[in-house]
C-alpha positions in Angstrom: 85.4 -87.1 141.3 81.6 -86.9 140.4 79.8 -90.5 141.2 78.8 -92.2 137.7 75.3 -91.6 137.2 72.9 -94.6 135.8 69.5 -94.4 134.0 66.7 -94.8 136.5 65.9 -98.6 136.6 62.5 -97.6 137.7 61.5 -96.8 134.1 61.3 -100.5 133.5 60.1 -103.5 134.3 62.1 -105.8 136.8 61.3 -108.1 134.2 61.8 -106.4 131.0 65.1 -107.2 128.6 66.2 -103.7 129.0 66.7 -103.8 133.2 67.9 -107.6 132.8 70.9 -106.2 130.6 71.3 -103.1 132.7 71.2 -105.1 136.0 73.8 -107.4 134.4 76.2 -105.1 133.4 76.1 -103.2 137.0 76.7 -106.5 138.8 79.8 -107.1 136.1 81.0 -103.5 137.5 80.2 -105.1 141.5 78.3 -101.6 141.5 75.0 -103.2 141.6 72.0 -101.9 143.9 73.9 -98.6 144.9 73.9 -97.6 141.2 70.4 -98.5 140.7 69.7 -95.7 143.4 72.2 -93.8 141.8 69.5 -91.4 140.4 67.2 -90.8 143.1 67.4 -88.2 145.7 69.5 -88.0 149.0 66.2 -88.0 151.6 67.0 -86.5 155.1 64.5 -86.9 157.8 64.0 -84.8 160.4 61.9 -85.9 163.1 61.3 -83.7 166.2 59.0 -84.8 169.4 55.9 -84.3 171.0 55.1 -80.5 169.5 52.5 -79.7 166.8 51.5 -77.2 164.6 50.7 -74.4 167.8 54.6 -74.6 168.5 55.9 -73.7 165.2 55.9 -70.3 163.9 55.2 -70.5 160.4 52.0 -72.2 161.4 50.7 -69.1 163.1 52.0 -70.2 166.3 53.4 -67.1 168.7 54.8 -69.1 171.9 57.6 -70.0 170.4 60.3 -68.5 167.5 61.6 -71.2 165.2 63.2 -69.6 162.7 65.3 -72.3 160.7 62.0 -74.7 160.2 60.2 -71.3 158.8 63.1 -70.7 157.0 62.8 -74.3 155.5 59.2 -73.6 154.4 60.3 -70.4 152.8 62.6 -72.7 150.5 60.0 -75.7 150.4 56.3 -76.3 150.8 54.4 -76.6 153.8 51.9 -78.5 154.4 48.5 -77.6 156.2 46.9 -80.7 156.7 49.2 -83.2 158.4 47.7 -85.5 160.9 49.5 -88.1 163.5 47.4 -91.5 163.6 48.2 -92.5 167.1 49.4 -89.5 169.5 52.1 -90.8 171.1 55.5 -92.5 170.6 55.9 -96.2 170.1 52.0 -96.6 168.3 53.3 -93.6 165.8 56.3 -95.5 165.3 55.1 -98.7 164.6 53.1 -97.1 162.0 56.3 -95.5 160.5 58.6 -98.9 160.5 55.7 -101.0 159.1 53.8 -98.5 157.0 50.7 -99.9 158.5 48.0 -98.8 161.0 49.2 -100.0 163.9 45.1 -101.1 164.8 45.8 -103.8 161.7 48.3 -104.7 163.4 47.5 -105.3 167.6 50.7 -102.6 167.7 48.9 -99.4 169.0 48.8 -100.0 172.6 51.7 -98.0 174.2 55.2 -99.8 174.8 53.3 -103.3 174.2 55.6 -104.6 171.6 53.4 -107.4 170.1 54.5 -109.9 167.8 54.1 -109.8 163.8 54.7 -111.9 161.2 57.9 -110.4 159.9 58.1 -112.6 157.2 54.9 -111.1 155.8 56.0 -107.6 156.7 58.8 -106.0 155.9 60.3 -102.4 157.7 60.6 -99.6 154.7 64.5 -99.3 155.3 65.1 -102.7 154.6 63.3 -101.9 151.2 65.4 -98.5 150.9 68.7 -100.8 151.3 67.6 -103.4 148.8 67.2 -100.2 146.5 70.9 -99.1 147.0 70.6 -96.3 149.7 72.3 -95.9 152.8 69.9 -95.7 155.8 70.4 -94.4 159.2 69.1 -94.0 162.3 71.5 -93.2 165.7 68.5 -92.0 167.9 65.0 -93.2 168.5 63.6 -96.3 167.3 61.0 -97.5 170.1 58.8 -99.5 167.3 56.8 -101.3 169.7 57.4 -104.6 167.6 57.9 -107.9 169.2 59.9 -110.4 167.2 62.6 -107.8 165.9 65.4 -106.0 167.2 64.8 -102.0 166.6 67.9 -101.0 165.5 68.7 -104.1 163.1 66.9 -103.0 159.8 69.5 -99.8 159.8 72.9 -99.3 158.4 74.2 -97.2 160.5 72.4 -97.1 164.3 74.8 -94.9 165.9 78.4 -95.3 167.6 80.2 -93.9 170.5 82.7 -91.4 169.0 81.0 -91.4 165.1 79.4 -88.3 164.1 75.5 -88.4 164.4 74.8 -87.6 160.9 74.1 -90.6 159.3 75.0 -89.7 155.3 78.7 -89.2 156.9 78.9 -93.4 157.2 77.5 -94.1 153.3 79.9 -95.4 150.2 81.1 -92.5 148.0 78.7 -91.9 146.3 75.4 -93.9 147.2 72.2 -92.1 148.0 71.5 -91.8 151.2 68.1 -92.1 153.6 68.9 -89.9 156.8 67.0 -89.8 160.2 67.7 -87.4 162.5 65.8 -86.9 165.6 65.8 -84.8 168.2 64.2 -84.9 171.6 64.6 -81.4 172.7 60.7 -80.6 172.6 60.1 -84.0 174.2 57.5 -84.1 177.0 60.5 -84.6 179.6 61.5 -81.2 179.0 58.2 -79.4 180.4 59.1 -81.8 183.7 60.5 -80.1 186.7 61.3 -76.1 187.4 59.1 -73.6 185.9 61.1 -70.7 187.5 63.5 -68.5 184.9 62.6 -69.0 181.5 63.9 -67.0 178.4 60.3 -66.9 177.0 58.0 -64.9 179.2 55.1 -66.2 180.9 53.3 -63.4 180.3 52.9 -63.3 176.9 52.2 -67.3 176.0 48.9 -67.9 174.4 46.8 -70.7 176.1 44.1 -73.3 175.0 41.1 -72.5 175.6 40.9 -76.0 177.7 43.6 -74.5 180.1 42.5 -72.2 183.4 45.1 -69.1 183.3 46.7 -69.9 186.4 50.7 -68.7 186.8 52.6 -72.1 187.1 50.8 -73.0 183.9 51.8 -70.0 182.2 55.0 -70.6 182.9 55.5 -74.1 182.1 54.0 -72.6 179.1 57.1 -71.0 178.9 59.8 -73.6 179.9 58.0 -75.6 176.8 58.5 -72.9 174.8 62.1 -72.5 175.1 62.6 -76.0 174.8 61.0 -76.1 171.0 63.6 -73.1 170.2 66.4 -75.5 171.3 65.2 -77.8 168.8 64.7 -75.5 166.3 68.5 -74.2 166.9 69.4 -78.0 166.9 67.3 -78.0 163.1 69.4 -75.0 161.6 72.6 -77.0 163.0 71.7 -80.4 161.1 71.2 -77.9 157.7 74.3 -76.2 157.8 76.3 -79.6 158.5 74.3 -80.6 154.8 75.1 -77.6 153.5 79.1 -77.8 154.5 78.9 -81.3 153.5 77.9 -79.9 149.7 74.5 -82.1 149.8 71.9 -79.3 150.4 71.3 -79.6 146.6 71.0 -83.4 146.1 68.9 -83.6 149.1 65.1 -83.4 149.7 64.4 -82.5 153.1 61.4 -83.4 155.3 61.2 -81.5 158.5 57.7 -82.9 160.8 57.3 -83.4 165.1 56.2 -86.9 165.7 52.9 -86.1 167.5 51.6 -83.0 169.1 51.8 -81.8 172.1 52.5 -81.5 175.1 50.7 -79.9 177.5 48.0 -81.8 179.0 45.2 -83.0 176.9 47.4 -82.6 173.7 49.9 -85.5 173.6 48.1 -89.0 173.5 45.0 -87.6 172.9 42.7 -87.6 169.5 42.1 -83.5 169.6 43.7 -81.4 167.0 46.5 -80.3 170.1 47.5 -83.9 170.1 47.2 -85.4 166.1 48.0 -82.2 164.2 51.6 -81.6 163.4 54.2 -79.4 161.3 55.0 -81.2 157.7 57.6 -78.9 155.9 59.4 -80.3 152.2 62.1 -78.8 150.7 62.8 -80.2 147.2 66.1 -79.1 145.2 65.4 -77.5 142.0 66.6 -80.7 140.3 64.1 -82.3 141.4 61.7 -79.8 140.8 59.3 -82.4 139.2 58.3 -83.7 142.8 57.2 -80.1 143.3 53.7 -80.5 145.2 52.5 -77.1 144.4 53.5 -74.7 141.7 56.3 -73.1 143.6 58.7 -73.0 147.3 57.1 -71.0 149.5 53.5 -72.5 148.7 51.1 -74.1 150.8 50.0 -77.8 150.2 46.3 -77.9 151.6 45.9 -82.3 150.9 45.4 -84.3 154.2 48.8 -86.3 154.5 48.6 -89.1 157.5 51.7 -90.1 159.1 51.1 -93.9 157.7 51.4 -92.5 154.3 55.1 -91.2 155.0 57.2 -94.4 154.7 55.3 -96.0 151.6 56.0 -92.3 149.8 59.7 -92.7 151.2 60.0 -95.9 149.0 58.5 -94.1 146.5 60.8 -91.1 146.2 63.9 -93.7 146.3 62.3 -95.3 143.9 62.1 -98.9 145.6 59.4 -101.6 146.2 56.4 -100.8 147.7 54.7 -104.3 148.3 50.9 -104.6 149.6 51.2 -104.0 153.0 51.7 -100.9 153.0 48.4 -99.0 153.9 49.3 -95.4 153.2 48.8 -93.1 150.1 51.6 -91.7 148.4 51.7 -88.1 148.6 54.8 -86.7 147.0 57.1 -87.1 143.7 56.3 -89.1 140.2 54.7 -91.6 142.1 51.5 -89.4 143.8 47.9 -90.9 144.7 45.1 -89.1 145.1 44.5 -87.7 148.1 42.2 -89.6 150.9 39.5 -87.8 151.8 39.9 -89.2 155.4 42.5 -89.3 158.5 41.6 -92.0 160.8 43.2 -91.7 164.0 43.3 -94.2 167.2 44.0 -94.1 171.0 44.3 -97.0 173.3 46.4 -97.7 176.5 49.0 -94.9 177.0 51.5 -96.6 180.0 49.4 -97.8 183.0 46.1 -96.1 182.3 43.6 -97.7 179.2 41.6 -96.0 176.7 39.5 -96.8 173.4 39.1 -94.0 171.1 38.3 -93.5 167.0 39.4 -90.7 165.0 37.6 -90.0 161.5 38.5 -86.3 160.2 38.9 -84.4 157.2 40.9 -81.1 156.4 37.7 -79.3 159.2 35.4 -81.7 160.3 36.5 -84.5 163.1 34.1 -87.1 164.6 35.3 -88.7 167.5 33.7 -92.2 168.8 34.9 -93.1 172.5 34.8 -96.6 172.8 35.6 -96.1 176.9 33.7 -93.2 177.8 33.2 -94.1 181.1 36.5 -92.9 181.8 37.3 -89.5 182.1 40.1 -88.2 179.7 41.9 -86.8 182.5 42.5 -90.1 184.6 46.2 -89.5 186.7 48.7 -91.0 184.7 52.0 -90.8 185.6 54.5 -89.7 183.4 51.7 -86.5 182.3 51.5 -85.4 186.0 55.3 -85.0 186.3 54.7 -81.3 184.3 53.9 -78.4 186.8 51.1 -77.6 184.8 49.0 -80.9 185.4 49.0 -80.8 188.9 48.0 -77.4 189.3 45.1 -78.1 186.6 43.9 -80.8 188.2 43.7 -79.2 192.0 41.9 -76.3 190.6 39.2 -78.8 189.4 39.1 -80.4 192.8 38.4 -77.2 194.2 35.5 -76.0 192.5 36.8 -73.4 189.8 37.2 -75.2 186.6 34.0 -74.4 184.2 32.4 -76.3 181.3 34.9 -75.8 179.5 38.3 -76.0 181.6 36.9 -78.9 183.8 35.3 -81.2 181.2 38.7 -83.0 181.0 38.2 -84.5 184.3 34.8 -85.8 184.2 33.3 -89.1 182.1 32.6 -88.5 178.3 29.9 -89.3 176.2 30.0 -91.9 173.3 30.4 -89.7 170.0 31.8 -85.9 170.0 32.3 -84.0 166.5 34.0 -80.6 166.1 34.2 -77.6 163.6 38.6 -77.6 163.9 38.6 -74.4 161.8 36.1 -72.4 164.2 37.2 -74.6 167.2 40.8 -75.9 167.1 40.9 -76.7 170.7 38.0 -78.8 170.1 36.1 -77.7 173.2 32.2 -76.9 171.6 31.2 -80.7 171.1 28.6 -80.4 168.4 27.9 -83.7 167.7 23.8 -83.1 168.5 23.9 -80.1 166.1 20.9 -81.0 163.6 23.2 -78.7 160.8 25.8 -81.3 160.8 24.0 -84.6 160.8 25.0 -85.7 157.3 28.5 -85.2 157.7 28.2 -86.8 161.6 26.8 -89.5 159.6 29.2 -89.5 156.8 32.2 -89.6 158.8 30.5 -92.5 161.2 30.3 -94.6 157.7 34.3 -94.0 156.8 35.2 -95.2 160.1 33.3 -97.8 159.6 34.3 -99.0 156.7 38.2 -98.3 157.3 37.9 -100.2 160.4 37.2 -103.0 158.7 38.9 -102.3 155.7 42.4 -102.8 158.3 41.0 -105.0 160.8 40.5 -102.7 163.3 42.0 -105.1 166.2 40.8 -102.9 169.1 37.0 -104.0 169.8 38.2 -106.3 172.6 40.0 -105.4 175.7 43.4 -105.5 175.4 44.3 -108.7 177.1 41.6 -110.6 175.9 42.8 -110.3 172.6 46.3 -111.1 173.8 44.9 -114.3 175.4 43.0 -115.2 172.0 46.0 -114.7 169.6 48.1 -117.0 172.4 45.5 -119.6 172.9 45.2 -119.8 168.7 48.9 -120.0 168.0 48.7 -117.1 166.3 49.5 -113.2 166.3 47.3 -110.6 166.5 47.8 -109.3 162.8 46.4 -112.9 162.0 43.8 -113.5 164.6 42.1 -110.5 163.4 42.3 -111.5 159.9 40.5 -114.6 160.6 36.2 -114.3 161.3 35.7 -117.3 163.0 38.3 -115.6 165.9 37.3 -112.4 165.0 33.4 -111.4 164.2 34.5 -107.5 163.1 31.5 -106.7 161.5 29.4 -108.1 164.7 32.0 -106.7 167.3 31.4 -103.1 165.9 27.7 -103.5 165.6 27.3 -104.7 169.4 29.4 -101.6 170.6 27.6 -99.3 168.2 24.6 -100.7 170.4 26.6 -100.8 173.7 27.4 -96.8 172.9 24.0 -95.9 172.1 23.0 -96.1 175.4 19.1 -97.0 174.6 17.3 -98.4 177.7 15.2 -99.8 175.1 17.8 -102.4 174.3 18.3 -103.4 178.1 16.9 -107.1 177.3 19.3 -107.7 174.0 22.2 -106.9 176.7 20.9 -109.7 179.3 20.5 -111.7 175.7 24.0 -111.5 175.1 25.5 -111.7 178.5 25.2 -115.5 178.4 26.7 -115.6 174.7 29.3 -117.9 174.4 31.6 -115.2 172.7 33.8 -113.2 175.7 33.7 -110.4 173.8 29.9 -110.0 172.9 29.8 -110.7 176.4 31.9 -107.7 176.7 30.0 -105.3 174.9 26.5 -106.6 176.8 27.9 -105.3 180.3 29.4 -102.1 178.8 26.0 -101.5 177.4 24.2 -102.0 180.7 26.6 -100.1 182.7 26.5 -96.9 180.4 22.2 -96.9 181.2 23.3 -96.2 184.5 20.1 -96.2 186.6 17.9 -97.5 183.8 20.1 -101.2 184.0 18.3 -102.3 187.6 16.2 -104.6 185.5 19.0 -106.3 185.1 20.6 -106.7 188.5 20.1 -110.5 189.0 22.3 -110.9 185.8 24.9 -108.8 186.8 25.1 -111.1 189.9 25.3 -113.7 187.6 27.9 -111.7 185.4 30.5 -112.0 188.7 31.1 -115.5 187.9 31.8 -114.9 184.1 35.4 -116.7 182.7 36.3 -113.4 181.4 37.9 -111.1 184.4 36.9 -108.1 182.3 33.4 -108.9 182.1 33.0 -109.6 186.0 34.8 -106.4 186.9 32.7 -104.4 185.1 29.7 -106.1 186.2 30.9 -105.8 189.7 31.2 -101.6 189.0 28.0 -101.5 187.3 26.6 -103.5 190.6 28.1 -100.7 193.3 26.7 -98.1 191.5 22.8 -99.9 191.3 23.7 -99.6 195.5 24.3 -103.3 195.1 28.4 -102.6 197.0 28.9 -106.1 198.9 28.6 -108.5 195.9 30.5 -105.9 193.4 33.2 -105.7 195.4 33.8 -109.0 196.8 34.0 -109.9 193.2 36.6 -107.3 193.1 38.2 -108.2 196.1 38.5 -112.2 195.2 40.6 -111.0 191.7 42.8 -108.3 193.4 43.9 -110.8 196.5 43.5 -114.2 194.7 44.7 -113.4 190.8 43.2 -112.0 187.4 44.7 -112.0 184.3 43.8 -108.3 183.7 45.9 -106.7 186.5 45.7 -103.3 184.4 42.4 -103.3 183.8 41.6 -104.1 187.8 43.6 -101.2 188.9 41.8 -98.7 186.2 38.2 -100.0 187.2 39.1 -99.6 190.7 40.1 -96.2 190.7 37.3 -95.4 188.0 34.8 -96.7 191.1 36.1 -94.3 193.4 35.2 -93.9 197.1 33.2 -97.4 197.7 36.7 -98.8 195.9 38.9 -97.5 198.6 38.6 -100.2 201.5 40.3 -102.4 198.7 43.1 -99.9 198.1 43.5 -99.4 201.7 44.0 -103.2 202.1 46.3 -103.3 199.6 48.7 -100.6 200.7 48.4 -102.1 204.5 49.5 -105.2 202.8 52.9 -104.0 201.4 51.5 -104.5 197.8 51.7 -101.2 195.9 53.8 -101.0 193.3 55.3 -98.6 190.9 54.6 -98.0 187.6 57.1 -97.7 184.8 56.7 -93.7 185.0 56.3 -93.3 188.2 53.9 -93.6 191.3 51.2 -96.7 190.6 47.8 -96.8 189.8 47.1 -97.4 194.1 50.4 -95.3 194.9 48.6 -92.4 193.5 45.2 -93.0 195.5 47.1 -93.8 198.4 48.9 -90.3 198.2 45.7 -88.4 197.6 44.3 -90.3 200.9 47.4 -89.6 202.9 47.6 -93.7 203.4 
């Protein structure tokens, strides 16, 4: 028997006679919510990991075949310009469950599961389910959100014995909201043997960043042949739909979570790492929602992946409140499109980094907030793929050029690249005088989006985590509040700090006795990045090794060892690796960043019996240790 089908309530007011009636009469029936839904589409989800556009076919990419996602764009629309906001896992997530940057929220460093307000901010399935769908998600959650338990804003979350597909579990009926994800492209599945692969190593198209070496070919390969699994695992999920009779009620959204994943892709800002596959089928009864004239068609507007949950809601026609920060970009309900993708990248497992991404559909400015460390620091989970290894010891030998070694070496402040003439991003042009006005143009959107959302990254991790703590309050709210968080001066003193103008040497010694830790901050990052040109201010740095912020004396005590200064910088470092800091990741990261005047101190460490593991794998100090045979 065909479900009894309701007039949309989203054609009135909550408030007007008409739904109060309506509303009435359905709670009379005890149908209530799931016939206010009754109308909207069945929305299926399919999420897979870690691989962007360069892994799909119908994006142009030739390393792998996946047929049933082409075939999907064939019957829907594909999108061109879909951009990640975070690069990795849990910081993409916590964008997708709140519908908010996770830099407005203190959420975007990786696996760090900081507290917010949940009263204040609600997950879009819990909106879904107060709209009369059926939500489900049996696989990954990893929000990185303190305060809640992943799974609990779901319906169905999965159970031993029940099928996976979610829609299975719903009243007859109700509409459903469907995640399925699969893990079959994940990083993991590059890890280990290289040998055998059904894709041939031979004829796998490499990035430009990438020396053509064999094992990197080949783990090329076993990549490859793990994105057709998925893609096998896609056409499975449509055919259960289809058998199920609900290909027709259904719009269908196919997208990979990130890019990825060989090295330099995944976790990074670079179009390898933020661009992804967006494909939408839409039924012909809803052929309304159409985003372009016909299937088949490209859509060229710049959808980010914080824009997905609030159009979600949208589709299923439920409450969207304020927080959410996206822009719709599908069905009755579409925005204009933003002109911008702001991206972000900050600690990714044991190793930190600070980086800003402004884009639009070709132009992408980059500002590294930490470009004193090389993007290709060890980390690692990434070192457990063949190819990473192998890239690496070629650079230690001598054979990587400009282009295939840069990974490996310190950055400079702002990079800007031409993605249409350069999708590997390898031809930095940010001196180029033909692109200064949109250099600066994309500068001022960062700007102003940063403190549009409260960008919460312009302080070291743990000193923000201290602040919030000592205040009582979360990060979402510190950074909400000026007199805890200056924005507008915390982005001008790094602006200054990245400039690196010897001419602004003494306005660093100025601030380094400021009584805010984090102008503080900025002053010794500003000294340290005029490398030579900072022995002026040698006695400060001195004075720097006794400041109450750890992070302020370790880098003092790195910019020290490098003016030849080594016995004061590194007893400083010694007294907080043997006698307690409250920055243990930051310590390790300087340490290793120091390199060879650092080892004594790792070498007294290991003969101690201190080293530790890391969550993926061989430490910070395990890894130099190994390196030094120790």
């Amino acid at each position: 028997m065909s479900p009894i089908r309701f007039p949309s309530l989203k054609r009135f007011s909550t408030t007007s006679p008409w739904a109060v009636v309506i509303a009435g009469l359905l709670a009379i029936a005890g149908i209530g919510d799931v016939a206010q839904a009754a109308e909207r589409p069945n929305i299926l989800w399919i999420t897979s990991e870690d691989n962007g556009v360069s892994w799909v076919s119908c994006y142009g990419g030739t390393n792998a075949q996946t047929p049933a996602i082409d075939q999907l764009a064939k019957e829907g629309f594909r999108y061109t310009h879909c951009f990640d906001n975070a690069a990795v896992c849990a910081p993409t997530r916590s964008c997708w469950i709140t519908g908010m940057y996770a830099i407005s929220n203190g959420t975007q460093p990786m696996r760090s599961r900081n507290e917010i307000p949940h009263d204040k901010i609600k997950y879009y399935p819990d909106l879904l389910r107060q709209a009369g769908y059926h939500t489900s998600n049996p696989g990954k959650t990893d929000y990185n959100v303190g305060g809640r338990g992943d799974k609990e804003c779901w319906d169905f979350k999965g159970a031993k014995g029940k099928s996976q597909y979610g829609w299975k579990h719903r009243k007859p009926g109700q509409p459903f909201f469907a995640v399925v994800n699969f893990t079959d492209s994940h990083e993991s599945r590059a890890h280990g043997d290289v040998e055998n692969t059904k894709n041939d190593p031979a004829e796998m198209k490499l990035f430009s960043y990438h020396p053509d070496l064999p094992v990197i070919r080949k783990n090329y390969a076993k990549y490859a042949d793990a994105v057709e699994n998925m893609d096998r695992k896609v056409h499975d999920t449509l055919e259960e739909l289809k058998k199920d009779g609900l290909y027709d009620d259904t719009i269908i959204i196919y997208n990979s979570d990130h890019g990825g994943v060989m090295a330099r892709s995944k976790r990074f800002l670079y179009s390898s790492g933020v661009h992804c596959p967006l494909v939408v089928r839409i039924p012909e009864k809803w052929k309304q929602f159409y985003p372009a004239e016909k299937p088949g068609m490209t859509v060229d507007r710049i959808v980010s992946f914080v824009d997905m949950p609030k159009t979600w809601l949208s589709l299923a026609g439920a409450e969207i409140p304020e927080q959410f920060q996206g822009t719709i970009f599908l069905g009755d309900g579409t925005e204009p499109a933003p002109n911008y993708h702001l991206g972000f990248r900050e600690r990714a497992d044991e190793r930190l980094d600070n980086v800003r991404l402004m884009r639009d559909e070709r132009f992408a400015y980059h500002k590294n907030y930490m470009p004193y460390a090389p993007a290709g620091q060890h980390l690692a989970y990434l070192w457990k793929a063949p190819l990473t290894p192998a890239w690496e010891q070629h650079h230690r030998e001598g054979k990587t050029d400009a282009i295939t070694g840069r990974f490996f070496r310190p950055r400079v402040s702002e990079e800007f690249y031409d993605t249409e003439a350069d999708f590997d991003n390898v031809h930095n042009l940010i001196d180029a005088r033909e692109h200064r006005q949109k250099i600066n143009e994309l500068k001022q959107a960062l700007r102003e989006k940063q403190l549009e959302l409260r960008d919460s990254g312009l302080m070291p991790e743990k000193m923000r985590e201290r602040r919030a703590a000592a205040n009582d309050v979360t990060i979402y709210e510190m950074v909400r509040m000026d007199r805890l968080y200056p924005l507008a001066q915390y982005l001008d003193a790094a602006d200054v700090a990245l400039a690196r103008d010897k001419g602004q040497l003494q306005t660093f010694v100025n601030q380094l006795t400021d009584s805010d830790e984090v102008l503080r901050w900025w002053a010794v990052v500003g000294i340290h990045l005029l490398g030579d040109n900072a022995r002026p201010a040698a006695a400060d740095l001195e004075r720097a090794l006794q400041d109450d912020a750890h992070e302020v004396r370790m880098m003092a005590a790195w910019t020290l060892i490098n003016l030849g200064q080594k016995d004061q910088g590194l007893a400083c470092l010694d007294e907080l690796l043997f006698h307690g800091t409250n920055n243990e990741t930051m310590l390790e990261n300087v340490i290793d960043w120091i390199g060879e005047p650092a080892l004594p101190l790792v070498k007294k460490y290991i003969d101690q019996g201190r080293t530790r593991q890391g969550k993926y794998g061989i430490g910070i100090f395990g890894r130099i240790a190994e390196l030094n045979g120790w």
